[in-house]
C-alpha positions as CSV (number, residue, x, y, z in Angstrom):
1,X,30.9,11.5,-17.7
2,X,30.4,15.2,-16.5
3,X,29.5,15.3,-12.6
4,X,26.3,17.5,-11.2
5,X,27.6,19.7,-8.4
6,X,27.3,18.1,-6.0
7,X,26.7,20.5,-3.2
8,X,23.4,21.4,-5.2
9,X,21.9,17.7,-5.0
10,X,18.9,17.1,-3.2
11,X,21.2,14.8,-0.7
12,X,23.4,17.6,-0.1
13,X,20.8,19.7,0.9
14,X,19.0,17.2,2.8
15,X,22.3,16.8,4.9
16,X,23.2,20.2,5.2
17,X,19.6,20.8,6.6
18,X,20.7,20.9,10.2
19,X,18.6,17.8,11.5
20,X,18.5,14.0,11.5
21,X,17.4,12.0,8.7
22,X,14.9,9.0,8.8
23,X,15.8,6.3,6.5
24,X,13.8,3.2,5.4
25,X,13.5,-0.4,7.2
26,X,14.1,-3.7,5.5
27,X,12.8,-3.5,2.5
28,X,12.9,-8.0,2.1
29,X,10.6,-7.5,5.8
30,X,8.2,-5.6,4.6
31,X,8.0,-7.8,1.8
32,X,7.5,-10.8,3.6
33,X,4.9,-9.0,6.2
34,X,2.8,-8.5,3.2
35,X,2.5,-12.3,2.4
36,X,5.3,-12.4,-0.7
37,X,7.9,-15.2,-1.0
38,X,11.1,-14.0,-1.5
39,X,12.8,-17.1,-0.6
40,X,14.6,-17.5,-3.9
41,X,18.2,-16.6,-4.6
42,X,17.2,-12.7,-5.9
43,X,15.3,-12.3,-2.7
44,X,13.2,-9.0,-2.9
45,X,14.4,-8.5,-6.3
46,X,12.1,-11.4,-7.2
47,X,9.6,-9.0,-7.2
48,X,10.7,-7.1,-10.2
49,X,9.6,-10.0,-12.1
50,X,6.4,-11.2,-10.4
51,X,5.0,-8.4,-8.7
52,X,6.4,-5.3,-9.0
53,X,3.2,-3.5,-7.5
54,X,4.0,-4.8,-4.4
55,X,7.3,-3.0,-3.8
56,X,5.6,0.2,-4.9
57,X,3.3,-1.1,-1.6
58,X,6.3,-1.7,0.3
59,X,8.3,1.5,-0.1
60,X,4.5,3.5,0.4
61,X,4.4,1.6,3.7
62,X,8.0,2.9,5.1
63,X,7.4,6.4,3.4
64,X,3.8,6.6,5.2
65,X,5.9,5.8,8.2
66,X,8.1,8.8,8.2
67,X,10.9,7.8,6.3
68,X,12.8,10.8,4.1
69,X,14.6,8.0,2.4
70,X,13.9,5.0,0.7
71,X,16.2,2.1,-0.6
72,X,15.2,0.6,-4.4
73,X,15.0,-3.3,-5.0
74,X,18.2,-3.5,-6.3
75,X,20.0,-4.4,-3.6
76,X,20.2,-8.4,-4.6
77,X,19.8,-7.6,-8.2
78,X,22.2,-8.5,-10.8
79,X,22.5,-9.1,-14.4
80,X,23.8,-13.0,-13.9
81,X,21.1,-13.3,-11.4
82,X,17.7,-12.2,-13.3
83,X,19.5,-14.0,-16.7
84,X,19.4,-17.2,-14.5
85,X,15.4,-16.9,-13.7
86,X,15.0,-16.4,-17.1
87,X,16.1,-12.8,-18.7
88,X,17.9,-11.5,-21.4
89,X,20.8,-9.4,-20.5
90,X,18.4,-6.8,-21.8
91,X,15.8,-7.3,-20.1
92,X,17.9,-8.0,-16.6
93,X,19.5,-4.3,-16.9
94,X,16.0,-3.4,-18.0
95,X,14.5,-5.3,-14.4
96,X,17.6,-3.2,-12.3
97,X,16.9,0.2,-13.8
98,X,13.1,-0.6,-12.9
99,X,13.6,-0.6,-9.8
100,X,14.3,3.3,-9.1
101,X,11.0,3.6,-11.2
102,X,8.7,1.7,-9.1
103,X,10.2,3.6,-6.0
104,X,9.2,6.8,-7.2
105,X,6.0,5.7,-8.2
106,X,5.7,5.1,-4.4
107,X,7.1,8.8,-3.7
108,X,4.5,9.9,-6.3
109,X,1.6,8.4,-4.9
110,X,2.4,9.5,-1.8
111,X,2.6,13.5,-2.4
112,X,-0.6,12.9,-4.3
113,X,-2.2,12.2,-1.1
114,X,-0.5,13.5,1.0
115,X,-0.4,17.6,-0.4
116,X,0.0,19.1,2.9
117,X,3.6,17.6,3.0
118,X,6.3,19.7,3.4
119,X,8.6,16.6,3.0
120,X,9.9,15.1,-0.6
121,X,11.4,11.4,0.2
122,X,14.5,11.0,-1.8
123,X,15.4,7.5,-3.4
124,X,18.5,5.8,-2.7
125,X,19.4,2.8,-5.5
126,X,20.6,0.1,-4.0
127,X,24.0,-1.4,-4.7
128,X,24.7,-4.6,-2.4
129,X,27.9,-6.3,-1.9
130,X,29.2,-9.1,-4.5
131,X,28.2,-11.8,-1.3
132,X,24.5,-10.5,-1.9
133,X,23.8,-11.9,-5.3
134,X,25.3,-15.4,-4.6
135,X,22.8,-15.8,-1.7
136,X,25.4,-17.9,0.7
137,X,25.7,-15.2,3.1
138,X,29.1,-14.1,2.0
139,X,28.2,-10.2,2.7
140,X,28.7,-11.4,6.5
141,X,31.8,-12.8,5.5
142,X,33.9,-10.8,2.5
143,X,35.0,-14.5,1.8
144,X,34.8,-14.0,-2.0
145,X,35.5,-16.6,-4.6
146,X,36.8,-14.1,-6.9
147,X,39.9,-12.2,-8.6
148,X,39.9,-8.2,-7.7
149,X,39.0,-7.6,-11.6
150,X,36.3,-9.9,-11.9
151,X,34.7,-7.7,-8.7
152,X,35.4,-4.7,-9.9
153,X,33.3,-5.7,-13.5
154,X,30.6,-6.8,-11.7
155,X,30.3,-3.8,-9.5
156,X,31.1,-1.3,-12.6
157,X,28.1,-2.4,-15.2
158,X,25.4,-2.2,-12.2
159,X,26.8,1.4,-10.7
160,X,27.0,2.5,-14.2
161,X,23.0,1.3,-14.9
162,X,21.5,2.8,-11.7
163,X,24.0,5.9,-11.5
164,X,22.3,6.6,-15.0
165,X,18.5,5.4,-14.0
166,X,17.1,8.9,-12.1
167,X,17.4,8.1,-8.5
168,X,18.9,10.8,-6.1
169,X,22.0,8.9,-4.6
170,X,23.3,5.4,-4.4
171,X,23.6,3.5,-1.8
172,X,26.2,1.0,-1.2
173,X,25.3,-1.0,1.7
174,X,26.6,-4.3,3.9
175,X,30.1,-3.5,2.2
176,X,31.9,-6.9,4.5
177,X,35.2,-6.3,3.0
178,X,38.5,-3.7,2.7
179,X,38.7,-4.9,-0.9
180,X,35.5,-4.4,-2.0
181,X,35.3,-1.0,-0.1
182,X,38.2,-0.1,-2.4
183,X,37.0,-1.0,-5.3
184,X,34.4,0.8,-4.9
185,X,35.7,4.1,-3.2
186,X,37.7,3.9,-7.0
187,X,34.4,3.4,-9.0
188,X,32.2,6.1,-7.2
189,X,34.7,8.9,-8.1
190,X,33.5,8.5,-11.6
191,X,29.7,8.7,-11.0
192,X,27.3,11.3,-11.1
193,X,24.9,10.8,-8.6
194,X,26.2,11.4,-4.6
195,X,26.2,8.6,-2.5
196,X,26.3,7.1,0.7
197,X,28.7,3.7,1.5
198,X,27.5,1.5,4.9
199,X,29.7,-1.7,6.0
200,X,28.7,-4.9,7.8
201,X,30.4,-5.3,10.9
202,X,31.2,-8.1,13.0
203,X,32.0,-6.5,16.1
204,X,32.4,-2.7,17.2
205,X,35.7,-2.2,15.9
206,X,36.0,-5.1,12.2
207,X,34.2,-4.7,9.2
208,X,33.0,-9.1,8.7
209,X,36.2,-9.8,7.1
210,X,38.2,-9.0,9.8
211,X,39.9,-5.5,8.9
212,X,39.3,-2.2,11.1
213,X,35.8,-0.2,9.9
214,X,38.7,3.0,10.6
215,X,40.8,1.9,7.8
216,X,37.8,1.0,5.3
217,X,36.0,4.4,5.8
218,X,39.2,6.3,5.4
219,X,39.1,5.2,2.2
220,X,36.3,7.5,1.3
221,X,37.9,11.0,3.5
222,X,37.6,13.6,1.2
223,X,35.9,11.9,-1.2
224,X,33.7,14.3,-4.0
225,X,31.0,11.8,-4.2
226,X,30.5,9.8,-0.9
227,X,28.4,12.3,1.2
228,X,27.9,10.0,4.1
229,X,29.2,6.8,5.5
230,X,28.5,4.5,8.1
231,X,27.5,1.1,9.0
232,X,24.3,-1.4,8.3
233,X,22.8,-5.0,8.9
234,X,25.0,-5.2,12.4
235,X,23.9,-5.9,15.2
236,X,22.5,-2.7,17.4
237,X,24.7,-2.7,20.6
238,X,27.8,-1.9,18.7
239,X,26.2,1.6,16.6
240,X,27.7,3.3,19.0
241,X,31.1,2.5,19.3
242,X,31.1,2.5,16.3
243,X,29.6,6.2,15.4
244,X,32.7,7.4,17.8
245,X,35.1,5.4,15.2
246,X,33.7,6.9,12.1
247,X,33.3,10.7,13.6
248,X,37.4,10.1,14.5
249,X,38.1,8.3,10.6
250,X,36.3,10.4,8.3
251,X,35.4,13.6,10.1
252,X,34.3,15.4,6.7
253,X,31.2,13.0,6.0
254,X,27.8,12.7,7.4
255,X,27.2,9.3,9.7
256,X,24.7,6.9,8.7
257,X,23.6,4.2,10.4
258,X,20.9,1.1,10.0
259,X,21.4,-2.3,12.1
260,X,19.5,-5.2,12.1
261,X,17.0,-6.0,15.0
262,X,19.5,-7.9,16.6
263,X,17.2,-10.5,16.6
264,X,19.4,-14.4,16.2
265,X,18.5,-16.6,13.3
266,X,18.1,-20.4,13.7
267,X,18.8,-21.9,10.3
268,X,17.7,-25.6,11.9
269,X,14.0,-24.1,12.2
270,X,13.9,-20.9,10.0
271,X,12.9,-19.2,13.0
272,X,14.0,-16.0,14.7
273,X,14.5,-15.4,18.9
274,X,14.6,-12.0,20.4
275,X,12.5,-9.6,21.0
276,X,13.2,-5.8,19.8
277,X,10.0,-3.2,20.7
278,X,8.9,0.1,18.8
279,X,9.9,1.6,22.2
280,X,13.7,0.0,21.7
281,X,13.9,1.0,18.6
282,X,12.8,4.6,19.0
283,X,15.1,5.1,22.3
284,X,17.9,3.5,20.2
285,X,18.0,5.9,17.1
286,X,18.1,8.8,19.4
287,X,21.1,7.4,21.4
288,X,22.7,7.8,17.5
289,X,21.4,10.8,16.7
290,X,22.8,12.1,19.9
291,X,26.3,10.4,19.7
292,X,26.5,12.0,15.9
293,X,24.3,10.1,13.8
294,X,23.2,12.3,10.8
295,X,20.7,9.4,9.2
296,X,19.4,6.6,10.7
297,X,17.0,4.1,10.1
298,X,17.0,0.0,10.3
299,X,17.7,-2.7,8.1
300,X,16.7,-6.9,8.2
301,X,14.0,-7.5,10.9
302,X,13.2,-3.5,11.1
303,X,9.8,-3.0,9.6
304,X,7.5,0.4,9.0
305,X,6.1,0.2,12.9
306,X,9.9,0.5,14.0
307,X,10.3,3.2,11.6
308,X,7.1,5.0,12.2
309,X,8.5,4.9,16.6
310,X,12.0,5.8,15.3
311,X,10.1,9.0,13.8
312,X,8.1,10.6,16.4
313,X,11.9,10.5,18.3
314,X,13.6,11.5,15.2
């Protein structure tokens, strides 16, 4: 496959702009805010199936918010997955590629009424961990139930479908393992689109599987198609620490960074505790953006009021 240049992609020159970058919130939040269930195993990706309006709603509600960058529904998306709610193979690869559509139907409707932008939101396709598309919560883990080949397939066939589907980069987010990180540092030197890898951490220093973030993202120093790497769906008070490890551990790529709310989950009730303001939020992505933070934004729990506060300090 014959690679664009990459210094001429639209996220190249978004990061070699000179100022920070406002990403997206949780796309599943906004979901749910909206009144759709999404408690199934495909999560938001449900929605390619059911109601694929409302993610065009849901990515027009974070880019009317201010963000430069939004993430596709393909995060929990995978051909095993869709087949088991009732695809073909087809139609599951059909469902995947589908979802960079719908997001710039979102970017499209937005520019229409918004003329007087000066702004045009790139689109990130979403690749999620192997953990993601089991639904067991194994991207907080890396604990994976399968061989190094078998991971590598699975991560291969959906690169390969969304690499080819039109969006501007990929996204590889809530990476929980060295492995897996590996794998996929090997399989995004033969893509064409630029991209961006983010890990799950479990503490300031260990990506959920125990191993040092500084060893995972050296994987991708010098890499020719990871433009940025950094960290999501961790809890807030360890971004920074951890923007000082990745600054030191890959020096030659842009940081990007995303946490959670920080909010706790009770599984006995299916209820959240903890409290996290527009006024946290927005003091909290300038703290990044000042310790070296190129793009920022929020993930589970963050919705487009967050993003909207993170803006007007962005």
């Amino acid at each position: 496959m014959k690679h664009s240049d990459t210094n001429n992609s639209k996220f190249a020159a978004l990061l070699a702009a000179g100022r920070p970058i406002l990403i997206d919130g949780g796309l599943a939040t906004q979901c749910e805010a909206m009144g759709c269930n999404i408690d199934g195993d495909l999560w938001s990706a449900v929605l390619l199936q059911s109601n694929p309006r409302a993610l065009v709603d849901a990515h027009r509600a974070y880019l009317d918010a201010g963000a430069e960058i939004i993430a596709t529904a393909s995060y929990q998306a995978s051909r095993k997955g869709l087949m088991a709610s009732g695809s073909s193979a087809a139609d599951a690869d059909g469902l995947i590629v589908s979802s960079v559509a719908l997001a710039e139907q979102a970017r499209e409707e937005f520019l229409h009424d918004n003329p007087e932008s000066d702004r045009v939101p790139l689109i990130a396709a979403s690749v999620g961990p192997y953990g993601a598309v089991l639904h067991d919560g194994s991207e907080y883990t890396g604990q994976y139930d399968i061989a190094g080949e078998a991971l590598r397939e699975f991560h291969r066939d959906r690169i390969e479908l969304l690499d080819n589907a039109g969006a501007d980069l990929l996204a590889c987010e809530t990476i929980p393992s060295h492995e897996e990180a590996a794998i996929l540092a090997e399989l995004l030197s033969g893509v064409t689109s630029p991209a961006w890898v983010s890990f799950s951490c479990r503490d300031e220093q260990h990506l959920c599987d125990g191993t040092l973030i500084a060893d995972a993202a050296g994987l991708f120093e010098g890499h020719s198609r990871v433009l940025a790497v950094g960290v999501n769906c961790t809890a807030p008070e360890f971004i920074l620490p951890i923007i000082a490890l990745l600054k030191s551990s890959v020096p030659d790529k842009a940081i990007v960074v995303y946490p959670n709310s920080g909010e706790v989950y009770r599984s006995e009730d299916n209820s959240w505790s903890g409290t996290v303001t527009d006024l946290q939020c927005a003091q909290s992505a300038e703290q990044w953006i000042d310790a070296g933070a190129k793009l920022v934004g929020g993930c589970c729990r963050i919705g487009p009021a967050q993003i909207a506060a993170m803006a007007l300090r962005v």
